[in-house]
C-alpha positions, -999 to +999 in steps of 0.1 A: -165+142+059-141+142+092-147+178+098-188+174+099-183+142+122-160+167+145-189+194+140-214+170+150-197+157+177-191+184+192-221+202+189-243+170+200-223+160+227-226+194+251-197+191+268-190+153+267-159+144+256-174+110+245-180+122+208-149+140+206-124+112+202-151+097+175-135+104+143-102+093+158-114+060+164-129+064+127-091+071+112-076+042+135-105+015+124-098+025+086-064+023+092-062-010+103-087-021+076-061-010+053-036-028+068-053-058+071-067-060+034-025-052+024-016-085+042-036-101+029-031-094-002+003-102+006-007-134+023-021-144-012+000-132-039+000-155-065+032-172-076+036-171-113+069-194-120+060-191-159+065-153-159+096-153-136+114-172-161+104-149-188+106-119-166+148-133-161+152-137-198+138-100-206+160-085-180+196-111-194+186-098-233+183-059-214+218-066-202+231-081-232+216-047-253+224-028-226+265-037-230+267-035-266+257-005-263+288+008-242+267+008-205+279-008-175+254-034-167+272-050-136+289-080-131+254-102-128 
């Protein structure tokens, strides 16, 4: 799709370097949609204080299996 907007651009433009720096602009603009929609997303992550309780028992009963087993777990 880029290189048929460069074709265009360059073809329609006849020597103005107007149209050149089009798809450029295209690539920045959908860059910075990209990382707008990621902050926000960020922005609004949902805290789930349910699941981080059961998220810190799965990974102390990993441990706990993980050390009977002979593996070094860490001091934590």
């Amino acid at each position: 799709m880029v290189v048929v907007l460069v074709y265009r651009a360059t073809v329609s433009c006849q020597g103005s370097k107007k149209f050149i720096v089009l798809p450029i602009y295209l690539v920045v603009a959908l860059g910075c949609y990209g990382l707008f929609m990621v902050g926000f997303g960020l922005m609004f992550f949902p805290t789930c204080p349910q699941e981080a309780v059961l998220l810190q028992q799965d990974i102390l009963e990993a441990k706990e299996f993980l050390s009977k087993k002979g593996v070094d777990v860490g001091s934590e």
